[in-house]
Backbone bond lengths (Angstrom), bond angles and torsions (degrees), N, CA, C in turn:
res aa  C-N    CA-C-N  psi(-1)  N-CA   C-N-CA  omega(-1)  CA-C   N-CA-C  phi
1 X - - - 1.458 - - 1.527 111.83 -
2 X 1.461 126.07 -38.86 1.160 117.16 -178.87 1.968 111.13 -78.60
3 X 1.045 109.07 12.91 1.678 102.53 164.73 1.212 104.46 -112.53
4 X 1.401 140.18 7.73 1.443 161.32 -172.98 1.590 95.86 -101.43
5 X 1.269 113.97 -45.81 1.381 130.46 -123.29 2.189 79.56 -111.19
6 X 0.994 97.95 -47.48 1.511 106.41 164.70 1.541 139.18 -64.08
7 X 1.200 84.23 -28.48 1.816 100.03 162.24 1.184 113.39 -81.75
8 X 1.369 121.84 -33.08 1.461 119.78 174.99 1.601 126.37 -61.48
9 X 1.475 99.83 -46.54 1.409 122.71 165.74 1.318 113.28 -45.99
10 X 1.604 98.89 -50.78 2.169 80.32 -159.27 1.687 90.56 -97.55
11 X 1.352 133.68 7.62 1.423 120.13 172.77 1.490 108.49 -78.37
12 X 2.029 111.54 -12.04 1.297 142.89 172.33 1.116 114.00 -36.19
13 X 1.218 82.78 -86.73 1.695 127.37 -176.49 2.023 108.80 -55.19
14 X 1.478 108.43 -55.19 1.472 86.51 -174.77 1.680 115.91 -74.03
15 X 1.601 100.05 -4.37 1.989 93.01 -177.82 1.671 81.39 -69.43
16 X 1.012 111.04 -100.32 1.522 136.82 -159.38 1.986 107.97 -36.50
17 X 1.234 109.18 -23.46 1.699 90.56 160.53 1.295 140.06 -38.02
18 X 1.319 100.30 -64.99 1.388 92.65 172.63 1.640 125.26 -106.07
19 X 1.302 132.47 34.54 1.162 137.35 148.50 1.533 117.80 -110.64
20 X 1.408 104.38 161.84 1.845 105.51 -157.33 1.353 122.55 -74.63
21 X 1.607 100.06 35.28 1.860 98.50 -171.40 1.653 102.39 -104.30
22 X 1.498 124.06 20.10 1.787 121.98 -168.35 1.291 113.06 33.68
23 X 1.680 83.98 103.41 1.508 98.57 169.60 1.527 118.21 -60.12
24 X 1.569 118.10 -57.78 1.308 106.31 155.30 1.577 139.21 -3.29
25 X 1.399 90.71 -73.53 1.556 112.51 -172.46 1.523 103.48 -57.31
26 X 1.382 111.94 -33.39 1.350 106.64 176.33 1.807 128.20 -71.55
27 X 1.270 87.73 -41.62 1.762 95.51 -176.37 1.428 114.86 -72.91
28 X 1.399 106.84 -19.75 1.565 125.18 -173.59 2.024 96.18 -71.19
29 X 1.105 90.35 -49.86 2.219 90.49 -166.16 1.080 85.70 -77.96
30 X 1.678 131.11 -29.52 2.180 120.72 -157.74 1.670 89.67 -75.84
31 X 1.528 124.70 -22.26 1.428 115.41 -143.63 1.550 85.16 -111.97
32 X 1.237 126.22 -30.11 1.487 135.37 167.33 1.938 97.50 -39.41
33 X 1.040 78.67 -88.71 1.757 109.06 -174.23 1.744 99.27 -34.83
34 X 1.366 123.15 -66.99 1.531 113.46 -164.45 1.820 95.68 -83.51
35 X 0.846 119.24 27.17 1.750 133.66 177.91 1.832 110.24 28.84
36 X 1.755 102.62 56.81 1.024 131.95 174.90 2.044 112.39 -72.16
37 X 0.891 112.51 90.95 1.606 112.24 -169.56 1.455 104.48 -95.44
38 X 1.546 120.99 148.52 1.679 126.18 -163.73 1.922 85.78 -151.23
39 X 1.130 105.53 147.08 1.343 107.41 171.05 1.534 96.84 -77.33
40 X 1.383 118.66 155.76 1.680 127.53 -177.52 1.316 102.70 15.51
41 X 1.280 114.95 51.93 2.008 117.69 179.66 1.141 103.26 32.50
42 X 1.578 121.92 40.89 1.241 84.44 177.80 2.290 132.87 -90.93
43 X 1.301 92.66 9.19 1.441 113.52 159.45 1.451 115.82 -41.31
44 X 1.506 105.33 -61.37 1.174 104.40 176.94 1.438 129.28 -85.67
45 X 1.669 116.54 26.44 1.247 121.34 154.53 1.771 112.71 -109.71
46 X 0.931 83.73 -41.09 1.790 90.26 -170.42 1.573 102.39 -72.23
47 X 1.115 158.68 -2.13 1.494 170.54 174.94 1.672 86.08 -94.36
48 X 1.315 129.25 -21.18 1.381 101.48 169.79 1.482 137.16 -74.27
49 X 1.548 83.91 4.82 1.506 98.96 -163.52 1.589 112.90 -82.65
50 X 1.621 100.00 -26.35 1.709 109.79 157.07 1.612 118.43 -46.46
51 X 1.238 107.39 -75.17 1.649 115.15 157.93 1.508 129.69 -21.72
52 X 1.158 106.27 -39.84 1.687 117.48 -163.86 2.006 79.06 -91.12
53 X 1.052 137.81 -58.90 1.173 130.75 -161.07 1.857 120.02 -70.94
54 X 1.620 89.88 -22.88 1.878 103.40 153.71 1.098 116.09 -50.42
55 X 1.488 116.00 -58.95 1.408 117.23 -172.52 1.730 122.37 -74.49
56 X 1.045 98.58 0.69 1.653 111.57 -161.71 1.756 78.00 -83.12
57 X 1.264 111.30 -83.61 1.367 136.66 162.88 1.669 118.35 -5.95
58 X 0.696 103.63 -47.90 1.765 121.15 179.39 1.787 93.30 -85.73
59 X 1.543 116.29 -43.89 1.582 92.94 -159.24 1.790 82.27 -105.34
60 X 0.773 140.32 -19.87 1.679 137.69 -177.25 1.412 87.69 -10.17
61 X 1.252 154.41 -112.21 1.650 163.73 -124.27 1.761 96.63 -42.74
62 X 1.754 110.15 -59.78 1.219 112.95 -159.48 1.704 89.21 -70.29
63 X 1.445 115.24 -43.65 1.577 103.81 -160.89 1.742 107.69 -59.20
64 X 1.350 117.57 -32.24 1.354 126.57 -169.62 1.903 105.20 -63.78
65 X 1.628 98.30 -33.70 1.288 82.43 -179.59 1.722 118.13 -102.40
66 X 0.961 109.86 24.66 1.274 136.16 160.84 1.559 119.97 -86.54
67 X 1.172 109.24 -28.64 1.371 107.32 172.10 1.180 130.38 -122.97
68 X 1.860 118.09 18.83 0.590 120.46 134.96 1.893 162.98 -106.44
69 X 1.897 75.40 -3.13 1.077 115.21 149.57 1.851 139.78 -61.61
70 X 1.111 93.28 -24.55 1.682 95.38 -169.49 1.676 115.23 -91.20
71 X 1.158 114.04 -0.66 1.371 110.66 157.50 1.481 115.43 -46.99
72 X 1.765 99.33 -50.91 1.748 113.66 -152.82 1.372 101.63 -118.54
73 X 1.072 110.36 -4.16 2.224 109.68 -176.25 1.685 100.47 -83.14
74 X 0.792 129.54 107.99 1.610 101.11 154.19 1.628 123.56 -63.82
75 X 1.246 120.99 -35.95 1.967 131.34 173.81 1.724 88.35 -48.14
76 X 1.319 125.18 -63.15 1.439 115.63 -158.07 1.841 111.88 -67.28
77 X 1.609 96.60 -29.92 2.005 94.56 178.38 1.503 102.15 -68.90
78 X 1.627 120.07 -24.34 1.159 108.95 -167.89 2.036 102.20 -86.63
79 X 1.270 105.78 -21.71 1.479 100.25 177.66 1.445 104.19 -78.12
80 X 0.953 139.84 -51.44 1.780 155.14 161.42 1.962 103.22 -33.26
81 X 1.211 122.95 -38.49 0.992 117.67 176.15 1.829 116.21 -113.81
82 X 1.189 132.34 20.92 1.164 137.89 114.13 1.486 133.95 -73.74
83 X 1.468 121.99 -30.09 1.677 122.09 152.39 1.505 102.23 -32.14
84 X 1.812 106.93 -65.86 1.520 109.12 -146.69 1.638 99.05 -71.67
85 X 1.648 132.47 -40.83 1.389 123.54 177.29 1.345 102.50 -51.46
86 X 1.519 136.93 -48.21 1.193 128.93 -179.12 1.593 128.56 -60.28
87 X 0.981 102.63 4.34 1.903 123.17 -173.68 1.483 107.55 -116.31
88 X 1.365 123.04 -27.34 1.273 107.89 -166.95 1.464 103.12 -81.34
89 X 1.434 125.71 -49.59 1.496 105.35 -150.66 1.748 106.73 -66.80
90 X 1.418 111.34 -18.20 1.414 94.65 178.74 1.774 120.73 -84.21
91 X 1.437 84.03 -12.34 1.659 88.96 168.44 1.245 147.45 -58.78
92 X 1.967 79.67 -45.40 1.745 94.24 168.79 1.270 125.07 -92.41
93 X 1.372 121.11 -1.61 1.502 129.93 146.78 1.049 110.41 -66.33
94 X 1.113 140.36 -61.40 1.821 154.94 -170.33 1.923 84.41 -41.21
95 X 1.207 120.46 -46.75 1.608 97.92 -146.18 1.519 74.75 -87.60
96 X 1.571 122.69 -68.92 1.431 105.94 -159.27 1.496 135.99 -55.08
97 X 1.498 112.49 4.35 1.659 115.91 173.87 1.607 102.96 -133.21
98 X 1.386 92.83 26.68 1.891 92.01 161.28 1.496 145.33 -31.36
99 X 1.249 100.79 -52.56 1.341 140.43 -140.97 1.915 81.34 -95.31
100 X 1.356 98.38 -71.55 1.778 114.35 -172.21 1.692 87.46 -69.56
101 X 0.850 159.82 48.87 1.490 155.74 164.10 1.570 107.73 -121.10
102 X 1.572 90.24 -65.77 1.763 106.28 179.85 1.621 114.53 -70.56
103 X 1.571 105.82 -50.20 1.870 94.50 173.02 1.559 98.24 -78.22
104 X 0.992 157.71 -57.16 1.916 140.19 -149.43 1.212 108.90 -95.78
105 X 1.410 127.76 -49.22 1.500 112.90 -170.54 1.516 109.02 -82.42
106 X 1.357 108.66 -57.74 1.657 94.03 169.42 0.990 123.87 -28.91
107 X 1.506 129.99 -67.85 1.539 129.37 -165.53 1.853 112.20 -76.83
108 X 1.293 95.02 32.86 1.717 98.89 174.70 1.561 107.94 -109.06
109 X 0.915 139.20 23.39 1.348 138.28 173.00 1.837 109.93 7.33
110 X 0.975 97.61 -47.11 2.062 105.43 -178.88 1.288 107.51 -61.56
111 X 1.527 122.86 -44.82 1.702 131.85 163.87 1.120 103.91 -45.80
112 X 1.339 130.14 -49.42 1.594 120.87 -145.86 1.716 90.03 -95.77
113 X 1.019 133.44 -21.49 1.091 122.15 177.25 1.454 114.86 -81.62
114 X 1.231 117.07 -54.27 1.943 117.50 158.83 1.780 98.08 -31.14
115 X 1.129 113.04 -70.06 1.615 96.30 -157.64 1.332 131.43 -69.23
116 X 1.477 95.31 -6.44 1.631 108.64 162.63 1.337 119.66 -82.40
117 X 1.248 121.60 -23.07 1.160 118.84 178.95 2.186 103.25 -86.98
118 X 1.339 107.07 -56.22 1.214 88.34 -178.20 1.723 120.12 -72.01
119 X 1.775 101.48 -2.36 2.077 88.36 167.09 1.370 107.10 -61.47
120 X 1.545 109.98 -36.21 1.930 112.79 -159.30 1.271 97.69 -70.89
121 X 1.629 127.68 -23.50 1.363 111.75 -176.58 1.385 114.66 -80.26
122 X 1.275 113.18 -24.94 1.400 126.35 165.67 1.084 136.30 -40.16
123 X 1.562 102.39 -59.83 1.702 130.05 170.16 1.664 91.07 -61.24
124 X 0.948 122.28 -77.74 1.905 114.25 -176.61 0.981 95.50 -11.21
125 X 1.541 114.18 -79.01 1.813 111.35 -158.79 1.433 121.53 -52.40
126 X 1.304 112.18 -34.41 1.571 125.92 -171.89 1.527 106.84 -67.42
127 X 1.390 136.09 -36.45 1.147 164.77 -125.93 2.034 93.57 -123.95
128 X 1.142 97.19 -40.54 1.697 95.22 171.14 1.199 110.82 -85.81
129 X 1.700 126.28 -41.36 1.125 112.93 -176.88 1.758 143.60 -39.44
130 X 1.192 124.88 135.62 1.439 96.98 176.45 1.191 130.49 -93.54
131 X 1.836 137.18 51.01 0.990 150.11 -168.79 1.463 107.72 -47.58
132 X 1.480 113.56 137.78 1.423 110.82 178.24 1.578 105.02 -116.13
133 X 1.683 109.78 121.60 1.695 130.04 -147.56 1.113 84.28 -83.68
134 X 1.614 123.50 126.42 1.526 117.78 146.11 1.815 120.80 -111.55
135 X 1.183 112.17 24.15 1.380 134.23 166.24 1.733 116.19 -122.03
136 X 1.763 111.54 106.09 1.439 95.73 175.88 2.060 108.11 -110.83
137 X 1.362 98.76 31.20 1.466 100.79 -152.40 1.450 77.35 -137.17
138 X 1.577 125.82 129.75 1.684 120.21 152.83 1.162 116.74 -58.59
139 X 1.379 115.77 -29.95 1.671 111.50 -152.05 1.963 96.29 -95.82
140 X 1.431 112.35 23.02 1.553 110.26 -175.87 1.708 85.74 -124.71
141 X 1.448 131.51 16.63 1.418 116.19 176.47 1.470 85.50 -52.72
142 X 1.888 118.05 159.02 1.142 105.60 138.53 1.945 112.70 -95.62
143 X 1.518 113.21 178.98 1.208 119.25 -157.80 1.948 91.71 -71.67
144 X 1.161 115.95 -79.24 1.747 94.53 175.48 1.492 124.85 0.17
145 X 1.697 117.88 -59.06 1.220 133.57 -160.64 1.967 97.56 -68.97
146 X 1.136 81.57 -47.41 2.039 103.35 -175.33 1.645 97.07 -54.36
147 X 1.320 111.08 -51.69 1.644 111.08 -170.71 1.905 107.10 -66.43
148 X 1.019 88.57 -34.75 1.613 84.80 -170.76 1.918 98.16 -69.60
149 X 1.085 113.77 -36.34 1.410 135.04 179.75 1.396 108.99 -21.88
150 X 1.798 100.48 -72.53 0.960 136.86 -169.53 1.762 107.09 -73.05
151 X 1.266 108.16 -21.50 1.458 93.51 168.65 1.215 121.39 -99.09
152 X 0.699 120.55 -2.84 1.866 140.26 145.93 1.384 123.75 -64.74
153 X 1.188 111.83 -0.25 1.371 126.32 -139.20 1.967 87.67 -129.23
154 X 1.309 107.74 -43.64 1.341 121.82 167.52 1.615 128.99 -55.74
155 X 1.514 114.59 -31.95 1.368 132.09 150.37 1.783 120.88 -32.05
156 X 1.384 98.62 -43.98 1.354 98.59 -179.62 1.841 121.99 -68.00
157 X 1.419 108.47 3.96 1.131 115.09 -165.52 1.676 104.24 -80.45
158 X 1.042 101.86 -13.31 1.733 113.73 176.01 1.478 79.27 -89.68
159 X 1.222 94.68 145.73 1.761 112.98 146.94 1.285 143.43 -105.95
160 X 1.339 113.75 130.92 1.134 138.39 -137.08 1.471 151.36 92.42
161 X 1.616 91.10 2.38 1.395 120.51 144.88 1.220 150.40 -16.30
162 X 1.896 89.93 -74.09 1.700 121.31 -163.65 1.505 101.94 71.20
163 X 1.332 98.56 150.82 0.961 107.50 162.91 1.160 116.41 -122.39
164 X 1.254 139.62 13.84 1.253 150.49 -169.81 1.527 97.91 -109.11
165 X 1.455 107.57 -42.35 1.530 122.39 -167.16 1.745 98.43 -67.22
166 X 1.710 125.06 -53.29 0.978 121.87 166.99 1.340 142.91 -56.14
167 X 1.524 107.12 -37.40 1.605 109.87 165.44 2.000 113.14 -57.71
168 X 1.226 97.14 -51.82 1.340 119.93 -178.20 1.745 94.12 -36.16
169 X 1.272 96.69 -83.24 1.683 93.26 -178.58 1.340 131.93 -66.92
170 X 1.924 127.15 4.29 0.928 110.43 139.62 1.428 125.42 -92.76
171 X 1.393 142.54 12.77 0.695 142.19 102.56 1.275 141.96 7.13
172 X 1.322 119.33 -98.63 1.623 124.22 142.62 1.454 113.22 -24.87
173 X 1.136 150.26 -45.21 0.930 159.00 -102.03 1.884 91.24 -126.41
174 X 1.055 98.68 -54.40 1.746 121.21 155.50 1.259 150.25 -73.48
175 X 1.573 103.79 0.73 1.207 132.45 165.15 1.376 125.92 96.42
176 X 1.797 103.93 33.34 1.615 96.36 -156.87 1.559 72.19 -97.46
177 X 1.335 105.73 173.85 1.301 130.62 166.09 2.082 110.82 -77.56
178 X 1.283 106.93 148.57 1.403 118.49 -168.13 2.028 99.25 -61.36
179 X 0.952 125.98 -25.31 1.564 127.49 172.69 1.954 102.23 -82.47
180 X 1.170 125.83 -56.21 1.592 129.51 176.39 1.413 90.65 -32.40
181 X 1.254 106.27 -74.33 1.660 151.57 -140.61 2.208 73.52 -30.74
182 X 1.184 85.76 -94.09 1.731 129.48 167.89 1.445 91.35 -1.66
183 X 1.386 112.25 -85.12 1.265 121.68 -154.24 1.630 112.65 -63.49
184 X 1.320 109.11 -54.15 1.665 95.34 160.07 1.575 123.22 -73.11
185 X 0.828 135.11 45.00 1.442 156.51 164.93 1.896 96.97 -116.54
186 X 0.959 123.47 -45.46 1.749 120.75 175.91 1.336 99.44 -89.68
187 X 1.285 155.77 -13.71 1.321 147.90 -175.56 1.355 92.52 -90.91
188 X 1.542 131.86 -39.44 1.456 132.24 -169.18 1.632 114.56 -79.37
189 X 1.562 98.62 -13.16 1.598 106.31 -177.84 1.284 102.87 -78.74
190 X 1.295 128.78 -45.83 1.496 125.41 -159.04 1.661 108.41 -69.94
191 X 1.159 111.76 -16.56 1.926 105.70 164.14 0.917 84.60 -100.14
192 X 1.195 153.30 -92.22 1.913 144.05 -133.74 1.651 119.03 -52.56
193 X 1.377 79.04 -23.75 1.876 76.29 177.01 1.567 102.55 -117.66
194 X 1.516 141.97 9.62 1.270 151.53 116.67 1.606 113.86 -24.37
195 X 1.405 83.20 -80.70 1.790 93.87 -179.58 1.729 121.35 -49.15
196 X 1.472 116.26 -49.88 1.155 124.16 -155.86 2.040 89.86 -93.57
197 X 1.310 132.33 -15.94 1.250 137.25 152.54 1.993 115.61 -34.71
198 X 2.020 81.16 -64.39 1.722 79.79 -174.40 1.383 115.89 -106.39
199 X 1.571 127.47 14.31 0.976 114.11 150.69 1.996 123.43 -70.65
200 X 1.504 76.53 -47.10 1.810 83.66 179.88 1.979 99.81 -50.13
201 X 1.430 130.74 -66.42 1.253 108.51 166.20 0.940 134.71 -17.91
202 X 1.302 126.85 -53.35 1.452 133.43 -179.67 1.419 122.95 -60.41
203 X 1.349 91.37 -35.66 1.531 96.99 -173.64 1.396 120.87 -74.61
204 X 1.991 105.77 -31.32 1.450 111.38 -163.70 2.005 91.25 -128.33
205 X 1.603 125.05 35.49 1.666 110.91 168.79 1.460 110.95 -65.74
206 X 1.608 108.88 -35.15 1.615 105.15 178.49 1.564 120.14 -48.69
207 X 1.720 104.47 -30.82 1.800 97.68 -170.23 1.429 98.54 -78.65
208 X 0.902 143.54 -23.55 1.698 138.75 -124.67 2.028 80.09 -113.64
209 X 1.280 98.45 157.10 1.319 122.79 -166.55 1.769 107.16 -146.60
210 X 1.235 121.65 172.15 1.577 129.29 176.53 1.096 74.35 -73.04
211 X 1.193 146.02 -159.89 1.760 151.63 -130.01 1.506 111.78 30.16
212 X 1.946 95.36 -65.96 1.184 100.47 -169.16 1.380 120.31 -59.26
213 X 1.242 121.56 -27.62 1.379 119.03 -170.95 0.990 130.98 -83.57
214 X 1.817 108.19 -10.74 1.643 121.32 -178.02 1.903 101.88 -68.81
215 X 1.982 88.48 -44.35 1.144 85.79 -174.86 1.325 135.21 -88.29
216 X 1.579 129.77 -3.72 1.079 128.79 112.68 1.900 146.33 -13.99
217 X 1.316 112.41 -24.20 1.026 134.01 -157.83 1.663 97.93 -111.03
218 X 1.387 108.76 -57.30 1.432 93.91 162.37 1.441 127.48 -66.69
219 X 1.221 105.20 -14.78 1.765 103.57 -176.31 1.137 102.69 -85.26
220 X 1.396 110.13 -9.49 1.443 112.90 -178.18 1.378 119.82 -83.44
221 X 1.342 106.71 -41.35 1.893 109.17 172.78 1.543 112.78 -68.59
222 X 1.529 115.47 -41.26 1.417 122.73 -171.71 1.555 90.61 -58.06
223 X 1.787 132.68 -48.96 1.529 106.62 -162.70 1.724 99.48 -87.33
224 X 1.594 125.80 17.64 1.447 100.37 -169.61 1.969 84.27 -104.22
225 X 1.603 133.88 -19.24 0.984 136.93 175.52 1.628 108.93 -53.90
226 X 1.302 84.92 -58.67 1.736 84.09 -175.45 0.998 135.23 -64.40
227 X 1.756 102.36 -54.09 1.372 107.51 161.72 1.872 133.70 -40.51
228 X 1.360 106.02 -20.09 1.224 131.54 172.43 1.664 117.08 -38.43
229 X 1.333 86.06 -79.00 1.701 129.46 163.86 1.131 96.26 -39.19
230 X 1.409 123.11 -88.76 1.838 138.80 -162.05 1.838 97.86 -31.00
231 X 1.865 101.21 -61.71 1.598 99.37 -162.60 1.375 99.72 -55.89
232 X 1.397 130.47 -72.53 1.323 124.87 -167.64 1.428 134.01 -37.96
233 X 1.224 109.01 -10.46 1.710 117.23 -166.01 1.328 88.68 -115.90
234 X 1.462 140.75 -59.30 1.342 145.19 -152.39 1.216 123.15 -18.68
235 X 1.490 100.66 -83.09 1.633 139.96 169.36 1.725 94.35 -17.91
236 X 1.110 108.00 -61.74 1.278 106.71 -160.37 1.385 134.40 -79.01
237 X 1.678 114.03 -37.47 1.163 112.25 148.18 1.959 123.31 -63.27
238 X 1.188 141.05 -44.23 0.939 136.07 131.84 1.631 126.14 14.96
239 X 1.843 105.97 -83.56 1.092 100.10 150.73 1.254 157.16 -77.39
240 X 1.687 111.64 18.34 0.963 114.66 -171.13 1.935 102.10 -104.01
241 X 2.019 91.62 -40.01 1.379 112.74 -156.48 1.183 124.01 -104.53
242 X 2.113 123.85 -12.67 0.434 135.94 148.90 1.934 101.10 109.67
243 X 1.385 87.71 -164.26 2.021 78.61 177.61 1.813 98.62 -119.16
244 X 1.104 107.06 29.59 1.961 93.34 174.01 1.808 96.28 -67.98
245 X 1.326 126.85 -77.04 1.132 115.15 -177.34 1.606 125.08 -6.78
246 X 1.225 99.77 -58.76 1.644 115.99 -164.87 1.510 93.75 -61.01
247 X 1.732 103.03 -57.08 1.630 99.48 -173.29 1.478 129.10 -39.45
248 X 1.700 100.68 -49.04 1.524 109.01 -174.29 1.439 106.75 -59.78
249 X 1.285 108.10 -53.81 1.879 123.77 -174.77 1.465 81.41 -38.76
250 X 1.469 144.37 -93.71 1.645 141.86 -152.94 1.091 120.76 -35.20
251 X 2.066 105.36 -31.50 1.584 109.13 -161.58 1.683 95.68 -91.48
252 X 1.198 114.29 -11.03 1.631 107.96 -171.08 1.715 101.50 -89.69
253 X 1.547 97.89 -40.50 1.418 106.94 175.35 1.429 120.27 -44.78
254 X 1.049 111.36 -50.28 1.748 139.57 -154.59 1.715 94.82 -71.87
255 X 1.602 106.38 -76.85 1.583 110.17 160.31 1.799 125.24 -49.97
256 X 0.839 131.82 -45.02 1.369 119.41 157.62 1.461 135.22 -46.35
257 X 0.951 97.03 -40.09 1.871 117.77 161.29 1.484 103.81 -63.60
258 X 1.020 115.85 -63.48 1.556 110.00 -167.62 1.513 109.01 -68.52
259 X 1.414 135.09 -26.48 0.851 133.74 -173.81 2.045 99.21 -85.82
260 X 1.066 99.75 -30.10 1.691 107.12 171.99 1.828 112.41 -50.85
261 X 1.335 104.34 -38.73 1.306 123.48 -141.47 1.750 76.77 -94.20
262 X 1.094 102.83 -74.48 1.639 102.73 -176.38 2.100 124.26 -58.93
263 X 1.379 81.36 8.67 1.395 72.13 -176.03 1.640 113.81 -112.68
264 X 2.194 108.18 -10.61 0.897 135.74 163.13 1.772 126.67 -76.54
265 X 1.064 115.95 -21.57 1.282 125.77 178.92 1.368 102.40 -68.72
């Protein structure tokens, strides 16, 4: 069951990565519920690494010319160095409340369900607002806009968050347009979930065993399949449709869980 139980997870994990419903939050109650156990979860970090290599894949063209450009571009050091302001503040939180992240908030299942329900109420509101976009390009954030980004971006460190869902709306929040918004929200994933990939390794290679890694490995293709799919289509419904969908999906999620939770005790 747990290589059953692993396919489920990372087919989880790559829908819901990069749209604003926390992937986390999801695999955490799916893996709760089918009584899926990971030493320091760490399954459900390292399977992100499928995900992170979707998106590589999908953006490979733009990233290539990003890096080969930035010797001599100045526009690209300045897009390359709003990514990185947008990465740090959750980074350097990420390392110093590690420890209290992976043992307390993870294993709260009741948290992760509250914050799914009040992100979706969130996104509602954000989604009514009538913000007027003066960014229709990610790569024209300026760095101010990027910093605030990124501290918004730090929210996701609870689970059930998103972190896609949070950048996204600070984002918005800054005037990008709902497609910008989006897209630097996936440019910000490929270090944040890089980084927080091989730190979490680092922290937990001693627990992990050959077992673990097979099954890792499938959770790993199931979230790089999906995630596949998810990036390419996203963007576009998104901008067409907006994030109510996503919202409701969190608020049904969020209450179903809790009612799961209370009905198991």
């Amino acid at each position: 069951m747990d290589w059953i139980n692993a396919v489920i997870l990372g087919f989880v994990e790559g829908l819901t990565e990069f749209i604003p419903v926390s992937s986390t939050g999801h695999i955490l109650l799916l893996g709760h519920f089918l009584g899926f156990e990971s030493p320091g979860n760490t399954f459900q970090v390292l399977i992100q690494l499928g995900a992170i290599l979707a998106i590589v894949s999908v953006y490979f063209a733009k990233l290539w010319t990003l890096l080969i450009t930035l010797p001599s571009d100045p526009a690209t050091r300045r897009v390359v160095a709003a990514i990185v302001l947008a990465v740090l503040p959750a980074a350097a939180v990420g390392v110093a409340l590690h420890d209290y992240i992976k043992t307390v908030l993870f294993e709260t299942p009741a948290l992760v369900c509250a914050t799914l329900i009040l992100g979706g109420i969130a996104l509602l509101f954000l989604d009514q607002m009538k913000l007027e976009p003066h960014y229709t390009d990610a790569q024209q954030i300026p760095l101010t806009a990027a910093l605030v980004i990124g501290v918004f971006q730090m929210l996701a460190l609870v689970p059930g968050v998103s972190r896609s869902g949070s950048t996204i709306a600070g984002a918005l929040l800054m005037k990008c347009d709902k497609r910008a918004a989006t897209e630097f929200s996936f440019f910000l994933a490929m270090p944040t979930m890089a980084g927080a990939f091989a730190y979490d390794l680092y922290k937990n290679i001693d627990q992990l065993n050959a077992d673990d890694a097979g099954i890792i490995a499938v959770g790993f293709v199931a979230a790089f399949v999906a995630g596949f799919i998810v990036v390419r289509y996203v963007l576009d419904y998104i901008s067409r449709h907006g994030f109510g969908l996503f919202a409701w999906w969190r608020i049904i999620v969020g209450t179903a869980g809790l009612i799961g939770l209370a009905t198991l005790r």
